[in-house]
TORGU-21758 format. One line per 5 residues: number of its first residue (from 1); for each residue x, y, z of C-alpha. Coordinates in nm, 3 decimals, always signed. Example, Ala and Ser with C-alpha at 12.3 -4.5 7.8 and 13.67 -1.06 7.14 Angstrom:
! TORGU-21758
1	+1.230:-0.450:+0.780  +1.367:-0.106:+0.714
This chain:
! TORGU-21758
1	+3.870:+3.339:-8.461  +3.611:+3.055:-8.441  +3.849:+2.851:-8.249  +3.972:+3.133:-7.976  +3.627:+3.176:-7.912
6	+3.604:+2.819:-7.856  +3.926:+2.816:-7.605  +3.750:+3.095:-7.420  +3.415:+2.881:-7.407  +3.609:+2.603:-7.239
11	+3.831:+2.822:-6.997  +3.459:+3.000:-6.881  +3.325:+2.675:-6.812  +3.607:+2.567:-6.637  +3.640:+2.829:-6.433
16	+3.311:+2.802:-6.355  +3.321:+2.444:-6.235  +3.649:+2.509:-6.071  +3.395:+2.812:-5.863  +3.119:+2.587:-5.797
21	+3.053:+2.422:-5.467  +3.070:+2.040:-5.352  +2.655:+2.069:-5.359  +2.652:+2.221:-5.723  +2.909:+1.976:-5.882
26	+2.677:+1.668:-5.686  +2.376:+1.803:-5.849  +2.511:+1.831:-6.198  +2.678:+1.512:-6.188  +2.356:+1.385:-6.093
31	+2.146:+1.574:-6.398  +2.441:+1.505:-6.648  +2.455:+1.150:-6.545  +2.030:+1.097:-6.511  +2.015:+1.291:-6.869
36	+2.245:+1.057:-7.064  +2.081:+0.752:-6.873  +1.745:+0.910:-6.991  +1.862:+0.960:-7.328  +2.019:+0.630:-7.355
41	+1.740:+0.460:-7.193  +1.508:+0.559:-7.458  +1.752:+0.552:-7.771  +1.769:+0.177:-7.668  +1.453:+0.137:-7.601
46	+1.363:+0.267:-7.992  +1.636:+0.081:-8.148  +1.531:-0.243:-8.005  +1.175:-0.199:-8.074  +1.309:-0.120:-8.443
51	+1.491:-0.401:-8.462  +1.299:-0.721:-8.284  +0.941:-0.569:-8.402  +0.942:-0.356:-8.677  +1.211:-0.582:-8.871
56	+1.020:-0.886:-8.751  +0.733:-0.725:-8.934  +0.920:-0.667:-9.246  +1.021:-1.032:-9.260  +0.625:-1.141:-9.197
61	+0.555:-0.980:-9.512  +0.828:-1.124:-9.681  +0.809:-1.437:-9.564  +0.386:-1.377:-9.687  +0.486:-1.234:-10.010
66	+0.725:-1.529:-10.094  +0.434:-1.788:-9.994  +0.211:-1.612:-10.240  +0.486:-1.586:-10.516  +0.504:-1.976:-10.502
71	+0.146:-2.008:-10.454  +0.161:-1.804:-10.837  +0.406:-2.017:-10.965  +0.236:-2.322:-10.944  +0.035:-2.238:-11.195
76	-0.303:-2.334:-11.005  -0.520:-2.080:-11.147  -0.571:-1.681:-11.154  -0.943:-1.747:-10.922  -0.771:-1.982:-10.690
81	-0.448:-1.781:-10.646  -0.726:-1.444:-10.583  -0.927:-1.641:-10.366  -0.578:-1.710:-10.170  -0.495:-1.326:-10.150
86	-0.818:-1.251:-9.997  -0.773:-1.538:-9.761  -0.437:-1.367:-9.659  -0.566:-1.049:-9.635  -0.820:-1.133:-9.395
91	-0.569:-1.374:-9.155  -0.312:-1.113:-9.171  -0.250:-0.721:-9.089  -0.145:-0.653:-9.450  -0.307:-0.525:-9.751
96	-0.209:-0.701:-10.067  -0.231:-0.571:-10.428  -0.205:-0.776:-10.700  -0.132:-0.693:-11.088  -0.029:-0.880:-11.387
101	+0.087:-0.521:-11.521  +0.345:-0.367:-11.301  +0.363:-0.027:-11.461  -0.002:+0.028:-11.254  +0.195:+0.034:-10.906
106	+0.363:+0.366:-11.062  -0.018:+0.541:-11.190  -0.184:+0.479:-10.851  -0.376:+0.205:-10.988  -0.618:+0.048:-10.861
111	-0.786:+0.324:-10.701  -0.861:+0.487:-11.000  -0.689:+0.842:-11.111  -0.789:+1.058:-10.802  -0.410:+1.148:-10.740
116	-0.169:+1.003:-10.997  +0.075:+0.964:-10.781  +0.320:+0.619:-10.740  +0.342:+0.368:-10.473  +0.649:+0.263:-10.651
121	+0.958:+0.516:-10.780  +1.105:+0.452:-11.135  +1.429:+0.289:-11.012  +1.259:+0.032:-10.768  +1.025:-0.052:-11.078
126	+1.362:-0.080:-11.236  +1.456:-0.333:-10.963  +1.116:-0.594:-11.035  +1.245:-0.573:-11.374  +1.548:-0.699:-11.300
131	+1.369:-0.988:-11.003  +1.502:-0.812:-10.734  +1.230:-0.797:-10.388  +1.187:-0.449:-10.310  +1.131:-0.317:-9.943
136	+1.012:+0.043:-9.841  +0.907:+0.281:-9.600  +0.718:+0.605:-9.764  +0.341:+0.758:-9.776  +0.062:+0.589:-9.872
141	-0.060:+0.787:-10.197  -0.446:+0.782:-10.129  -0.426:+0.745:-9.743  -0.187:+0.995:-9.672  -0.018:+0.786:-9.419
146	+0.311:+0.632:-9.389  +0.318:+0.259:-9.455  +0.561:-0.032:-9.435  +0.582:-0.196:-9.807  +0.727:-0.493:-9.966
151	+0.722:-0.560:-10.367  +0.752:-0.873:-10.448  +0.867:-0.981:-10.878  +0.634:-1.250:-11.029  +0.908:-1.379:-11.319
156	+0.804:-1.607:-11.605  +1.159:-1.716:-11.718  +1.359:-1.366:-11.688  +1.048:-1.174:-11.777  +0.851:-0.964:-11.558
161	+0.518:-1.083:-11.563  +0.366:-0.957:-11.270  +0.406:-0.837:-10.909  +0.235:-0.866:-10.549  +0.247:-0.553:-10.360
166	+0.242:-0.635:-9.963  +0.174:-0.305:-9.728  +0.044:-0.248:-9.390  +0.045:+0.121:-9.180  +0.333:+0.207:-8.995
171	+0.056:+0.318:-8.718  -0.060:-0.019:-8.718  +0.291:-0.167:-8.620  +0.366:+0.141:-8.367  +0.042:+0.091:-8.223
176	+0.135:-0.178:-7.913  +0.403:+0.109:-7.860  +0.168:+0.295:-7.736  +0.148:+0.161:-7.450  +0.490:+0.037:-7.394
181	+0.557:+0.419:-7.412  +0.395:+0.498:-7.121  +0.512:+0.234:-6.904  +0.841:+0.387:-6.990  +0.804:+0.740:-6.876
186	+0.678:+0.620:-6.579  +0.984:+0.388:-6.507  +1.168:+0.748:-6.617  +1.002:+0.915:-6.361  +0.989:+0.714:-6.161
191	+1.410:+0.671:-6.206  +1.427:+1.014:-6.211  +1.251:+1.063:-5.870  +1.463:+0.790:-5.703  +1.821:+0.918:-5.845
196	+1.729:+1.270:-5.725  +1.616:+1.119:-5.381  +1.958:+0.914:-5.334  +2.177:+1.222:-5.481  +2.003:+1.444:-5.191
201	+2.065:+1.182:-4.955  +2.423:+1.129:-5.064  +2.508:+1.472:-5.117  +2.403:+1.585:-4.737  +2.630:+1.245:-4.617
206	+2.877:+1.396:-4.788  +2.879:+1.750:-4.712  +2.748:+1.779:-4.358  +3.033:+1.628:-4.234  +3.257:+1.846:-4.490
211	+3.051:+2.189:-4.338  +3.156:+2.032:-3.995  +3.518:+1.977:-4.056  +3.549:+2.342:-4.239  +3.342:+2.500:-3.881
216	+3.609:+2.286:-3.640  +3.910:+2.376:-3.846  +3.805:+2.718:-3.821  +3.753:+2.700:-3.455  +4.111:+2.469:-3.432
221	+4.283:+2.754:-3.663  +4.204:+2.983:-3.300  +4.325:+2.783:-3.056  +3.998:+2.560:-2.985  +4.056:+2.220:-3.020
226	+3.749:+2.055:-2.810  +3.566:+1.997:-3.072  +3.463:+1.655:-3.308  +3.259:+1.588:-3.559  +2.979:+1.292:-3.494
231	+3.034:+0.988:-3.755  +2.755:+0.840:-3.858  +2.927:+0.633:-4.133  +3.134:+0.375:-4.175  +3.249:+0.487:-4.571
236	+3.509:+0.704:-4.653  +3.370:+1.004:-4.499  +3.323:+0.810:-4.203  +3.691:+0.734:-4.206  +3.813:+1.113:-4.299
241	+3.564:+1.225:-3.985  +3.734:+0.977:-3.828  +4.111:+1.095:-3.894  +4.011:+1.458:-3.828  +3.881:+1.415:-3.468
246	+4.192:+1.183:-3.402  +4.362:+1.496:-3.556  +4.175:+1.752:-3.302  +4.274:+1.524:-3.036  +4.635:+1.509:-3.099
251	+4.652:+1.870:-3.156  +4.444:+1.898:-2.825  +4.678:+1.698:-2.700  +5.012:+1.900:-2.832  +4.848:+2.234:-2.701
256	+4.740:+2.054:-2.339  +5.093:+2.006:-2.305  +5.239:+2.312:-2.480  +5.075:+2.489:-2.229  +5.207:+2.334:-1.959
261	+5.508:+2.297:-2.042  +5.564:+2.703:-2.031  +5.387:+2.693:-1.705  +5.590:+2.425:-1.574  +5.941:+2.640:-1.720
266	+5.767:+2.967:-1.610  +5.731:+2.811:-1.252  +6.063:+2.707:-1.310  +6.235:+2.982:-1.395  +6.052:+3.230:-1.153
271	+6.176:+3.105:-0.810  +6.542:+3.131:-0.933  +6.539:+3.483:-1.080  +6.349:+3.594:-0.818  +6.599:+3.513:-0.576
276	+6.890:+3.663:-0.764  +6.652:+3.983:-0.838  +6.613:+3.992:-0.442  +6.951:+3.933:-0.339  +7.109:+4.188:-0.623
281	+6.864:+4.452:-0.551  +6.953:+4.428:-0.202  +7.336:+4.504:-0.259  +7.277:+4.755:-0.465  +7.067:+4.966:-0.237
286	+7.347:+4.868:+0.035  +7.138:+4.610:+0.250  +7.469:+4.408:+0.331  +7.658:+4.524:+0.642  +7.967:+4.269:+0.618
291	+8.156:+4.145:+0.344  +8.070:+3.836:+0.498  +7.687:+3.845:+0.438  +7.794:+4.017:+0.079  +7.940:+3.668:-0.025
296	+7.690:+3.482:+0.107  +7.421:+3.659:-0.095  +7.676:+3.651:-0.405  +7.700:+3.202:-0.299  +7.292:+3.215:-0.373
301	+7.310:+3.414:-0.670  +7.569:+3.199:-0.807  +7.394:+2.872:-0.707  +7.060:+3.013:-0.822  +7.279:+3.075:-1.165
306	+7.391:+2.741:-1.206  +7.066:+2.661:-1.121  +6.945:+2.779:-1.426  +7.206:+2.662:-1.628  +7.121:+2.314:-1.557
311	+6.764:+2.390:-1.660  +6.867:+2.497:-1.992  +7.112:+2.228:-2.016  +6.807:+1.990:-1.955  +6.582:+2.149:-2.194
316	+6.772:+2.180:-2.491  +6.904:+1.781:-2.471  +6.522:+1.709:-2.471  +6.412:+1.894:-2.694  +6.699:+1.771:-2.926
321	+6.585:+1.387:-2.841  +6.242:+1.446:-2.883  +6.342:+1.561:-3.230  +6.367:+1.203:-3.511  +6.681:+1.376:-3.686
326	+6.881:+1.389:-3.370  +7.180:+1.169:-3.461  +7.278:+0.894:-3.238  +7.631:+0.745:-3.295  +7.595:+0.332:-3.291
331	+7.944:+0.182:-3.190  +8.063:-0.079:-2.956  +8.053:-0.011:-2.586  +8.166:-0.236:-2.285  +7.865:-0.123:-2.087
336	+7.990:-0.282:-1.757  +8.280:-0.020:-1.787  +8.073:+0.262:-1.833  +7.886:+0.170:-1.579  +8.229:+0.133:-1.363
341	+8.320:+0.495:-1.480  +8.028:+0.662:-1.420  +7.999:+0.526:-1.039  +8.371:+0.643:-0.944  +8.220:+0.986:-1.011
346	+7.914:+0.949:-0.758  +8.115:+0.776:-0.466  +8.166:+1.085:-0.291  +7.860:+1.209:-0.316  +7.752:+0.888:-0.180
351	+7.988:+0.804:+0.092  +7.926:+1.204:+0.260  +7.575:+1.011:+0.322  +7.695:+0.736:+0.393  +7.537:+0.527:+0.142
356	+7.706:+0.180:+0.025  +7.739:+0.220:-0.329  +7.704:-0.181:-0.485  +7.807:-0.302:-0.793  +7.755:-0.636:-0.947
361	+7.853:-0.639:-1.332  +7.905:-0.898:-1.570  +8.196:-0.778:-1.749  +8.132:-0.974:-2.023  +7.833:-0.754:-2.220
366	+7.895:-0.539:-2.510  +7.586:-0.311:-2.642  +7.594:-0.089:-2.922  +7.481:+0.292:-2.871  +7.603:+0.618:-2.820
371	+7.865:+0.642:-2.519  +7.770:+1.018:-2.413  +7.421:+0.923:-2.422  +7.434:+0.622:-2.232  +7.663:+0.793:-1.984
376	+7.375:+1.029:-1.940  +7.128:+0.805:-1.869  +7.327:+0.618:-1.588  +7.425:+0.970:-1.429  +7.037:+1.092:-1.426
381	+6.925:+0.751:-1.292  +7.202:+0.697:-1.030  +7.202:+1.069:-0.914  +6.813:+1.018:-0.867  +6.930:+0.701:-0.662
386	+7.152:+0.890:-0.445  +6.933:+1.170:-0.362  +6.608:+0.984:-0.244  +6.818:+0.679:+0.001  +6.819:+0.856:+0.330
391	+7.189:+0.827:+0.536  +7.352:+0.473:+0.552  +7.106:+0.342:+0.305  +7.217:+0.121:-0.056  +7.240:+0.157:-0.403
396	+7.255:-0.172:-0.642  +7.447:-0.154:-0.969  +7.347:-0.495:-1.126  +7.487:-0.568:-1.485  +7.362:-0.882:-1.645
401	+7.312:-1.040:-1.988  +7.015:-1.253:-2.044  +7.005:-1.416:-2.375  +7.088:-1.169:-2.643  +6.959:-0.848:-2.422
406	+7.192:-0.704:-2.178  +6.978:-0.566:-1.830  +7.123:-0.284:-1.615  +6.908:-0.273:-1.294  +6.978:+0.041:-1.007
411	+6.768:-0.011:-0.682  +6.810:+0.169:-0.394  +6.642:+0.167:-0.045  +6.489:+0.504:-0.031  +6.165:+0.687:+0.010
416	+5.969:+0.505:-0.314  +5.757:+0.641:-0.535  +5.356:+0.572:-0.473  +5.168:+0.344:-0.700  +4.934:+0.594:-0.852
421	+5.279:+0.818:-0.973  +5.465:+0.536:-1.138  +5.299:+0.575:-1.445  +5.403:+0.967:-1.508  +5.743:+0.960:-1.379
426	+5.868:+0.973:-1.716  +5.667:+1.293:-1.804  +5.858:+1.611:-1.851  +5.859:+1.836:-1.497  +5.637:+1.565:-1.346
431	+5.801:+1.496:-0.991  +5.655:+1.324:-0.679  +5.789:+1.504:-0.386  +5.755:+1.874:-0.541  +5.917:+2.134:-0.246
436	+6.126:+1.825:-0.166  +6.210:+1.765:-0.516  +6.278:+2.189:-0.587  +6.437:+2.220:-0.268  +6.734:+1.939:-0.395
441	+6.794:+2.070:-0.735  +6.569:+1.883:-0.968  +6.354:+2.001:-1.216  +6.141:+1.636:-1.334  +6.304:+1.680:-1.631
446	+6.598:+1.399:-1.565  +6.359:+1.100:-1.599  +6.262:+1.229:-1.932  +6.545:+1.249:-2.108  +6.670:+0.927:-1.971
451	+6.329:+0.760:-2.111  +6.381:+0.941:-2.482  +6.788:+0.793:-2.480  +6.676:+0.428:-2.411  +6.416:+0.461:-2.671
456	+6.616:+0.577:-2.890  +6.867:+0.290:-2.849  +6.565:+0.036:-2.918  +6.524:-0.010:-2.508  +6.268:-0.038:-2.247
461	+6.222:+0.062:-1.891  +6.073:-0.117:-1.623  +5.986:+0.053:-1.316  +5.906:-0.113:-0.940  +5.889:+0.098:-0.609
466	+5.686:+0.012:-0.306  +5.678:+0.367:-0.096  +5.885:+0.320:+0.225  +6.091:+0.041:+0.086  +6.307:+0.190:-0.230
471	+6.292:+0.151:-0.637  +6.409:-0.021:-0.852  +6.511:+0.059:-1.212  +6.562:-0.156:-1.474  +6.725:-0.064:-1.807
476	+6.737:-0.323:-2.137  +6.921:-0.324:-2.442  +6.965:-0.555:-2.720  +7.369:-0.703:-2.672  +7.614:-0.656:-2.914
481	+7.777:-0.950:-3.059  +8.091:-0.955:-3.278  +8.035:-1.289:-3.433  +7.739:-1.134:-3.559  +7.945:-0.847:-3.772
């Protein structure tokens, strides 16, 4: 029963500590931790004083009762060995009794019989007998106060002949405590004072910024993610303030362009369906007159339908790169003929502009990466090309190897993209020419995916454009070299 009881004790006060706040546990840490320094403190403090002072006291008496016990010995007289004791008595703390007749330390002799009671017990009379020194701590019989004693045998062969009683108060060798005492509760105090000042102190570093970081994430957990937290540190805290308002920002960040990336597919998407809403609803209420104005609004509908397609097309791959478990295949590719394949595809796009359609490849490269993807990247970049060089303009295929990394530039002459856009051309639904842009069939999304495939492949892209003159795009990759495998 005893034991349940004590099982319940220790779940209470767990549960209880596991219930308290960050303040409470600070504060009794702090009073635990101050009580056993306290506690130690003065424990030490005692057991030193007992042991440097009090036992250095005990061995002055010894060391005086020995001196006199030789003094005895020699045999120089009873008045001369008295005269010594008094000489003693007056150069030292200690009170000295002297008797040729041990059994009178045990009848309270020599102060007559007022009490009858024994400065010595029966078995440490026992212990003279046998010429042992005898050291004690008890009441003073007459005095009623405690005293620090040492017995001393005077032995004449194994016989007891005598014995010199050494004793002093105990208040006498506590006295310079006194004072030592109340040096030390002041130091306690003043300890005390100080550990409770630097617990405050440390407590409110830690928790203000904890109160902060619960408020924010509050705020963050409904959509608000403006907020920081000031640092004032440079400690832990300081770093965990840190990592949360990096945190805020990212997520500030994320929702920034969450947001507008459903206005950008809402903006999207709306032009296209409204045109097919406009268009059905007017053959259904019988707006057409001719069959021939009947397939031309059925043409829109259908290119406002593949339209859309592409869009979703778009959004899915980039939302699959953007992932880190898509899976890119890593085999051998002769980029210059990919390259080669991919421009028989555009040159009749191109030549219905008129545009001369360049290549300069160095057959000679092998990459490793995935072929689809790849193929991707050179459509989006090359159909980009094609669209922005105005009517008998140019389009550059150069294929080169430089060192190990293998450099696929495509420059055209076209419009150009102004300084001040080339670093967001990259950015989902970002475009430069918007009604220009919406009116050809792109949706800013191209770029994107292109940049995600090259970094996935472990490449970089380098961008130059000067507005009127034409862009150029450059493309590298780390080659691929069999002698390697």
């Amino acid at each position: 029963m005893c034991r349940r009881c004590g099982v319940l004790a220790i779940n209470s006060i767990k549960h209880r500590l596991t219930h308290m706040g960050l303040r409470q546990k600070i504060w009794l840490t702090i009073a635990v931790v101050s009580g056993i320094t306290v506690l130690i403190t003065i424990g030490l403090t005692f057991y030193l004083y007992e042991k440097l002072y009090v036992d250095k006291q005990k061995e002055l008496l010894l060391l005086q009762g020995s001196s006199l016990k030789e003094a005895y010995l020699q045999e120089q007289g009873q008045d001369q060995f008295l005269d010594l004791i008094e000489w003693t008595k007056k150069s030292s703390e200690a009170d000295i009794i002297f008797t040729e007749n041990p059994m009178e330390l045990s009848a309270s002799l020599p102060y007559g019989d007022m009490d009858r009671s024994t400065l010595i017990t029966f078995e440490e009379r026992q212990q003279l007998l046998n010429g042992e020194t005898v050291t004690m701590v008890r009441q003073h019989p007459v005095f009623q106060q405690d005293i620090l004693a040492v017995a001393i045998p005077l032995l004449e062969g194994e016989a007891l002949s005598g014995a010199i009683f050494l004793y002093m108060p105990l208040e006498d060798v506590y006295a310079p405590f006194e004072s030592i005492r109340y040096v030390l509760a002041l130091l306690l105090v003043i300890i005390l004072l100080t550990v409770i000042w630097a617990g405050r102190k440390v407590a409110s570093q830690m928790i203000q910024p904890l109160k902060k970081m619960e408020l924010i994430s509050t705020r963050m957990a409904a959509g608000d993610f403006t907020k920081r937290i000031q640092v004032s540190s440079s400690d832990e805290i300081g770093s965990l303030a840190h990592s949360f308002n990096r945190l805020a920002g990212s997520l500030e960040e994320v929702e920034n362009s969450r947001r507008e990336f459903l206005q950008n597919v809402s903006h999207e998407l709306r032009t296209p369906l409204s045109y097919m809403r406009g268009y059905t609803e007017a053959m259904l209420e019988g707006m057409t007159t001719s069959g021939e104005e009947r397939e031309k609004y059925l043409r829109i509908i259908h290119n406002e339908t593949a339209r859309l397609t592409r869009l979703v097309n778009d959004l899915l791959d980039l939302a699959q790169l953007e992932g880190e478990s898509y899976p890119m295949r890593k085999e051998p590719i002769p980029f210059a003929q990919l390259v080669m394949d991919v421009t028989e595809r555009f040159k009749f796009h191109a030549e219905q502009k008129h545009i001369h359609l360049g290549l300069q490849l160095d057959e000679e490269v092998i990459i490793e990466g995935d072929a689809d993807r790849l193929e991707q990247v050179i459509s989006n970049l090359l159909d980009n090309a094609i669209r922005y060089t105005p009517e008998a303009g140019e389009v550059m295929m150069e294929l080169k190897q430089n060192d190990h990394l293998a450099v696929l530039t495509v420059k055209d002459t076209g419009c150009g993209i102004p300084e001040e856009d080339l670093e967001n051309i990259m950015d989902r639904f970002y475009r430069v020419h918007k009604p220009r842009t919406r009116n050809e069939g792109g949706f800013g999304l191209g770029l994107a995916i292109v940049k995600q495939i090259v970094w996935k492949h472990g490449g970089t892209i380098d961008v130059q454009s000067q507005p009127g003159k034409g862009t150029s795009i450059s493309l590298t990759f780390h080659s691929f070299s069999f002698e390697s495998q």
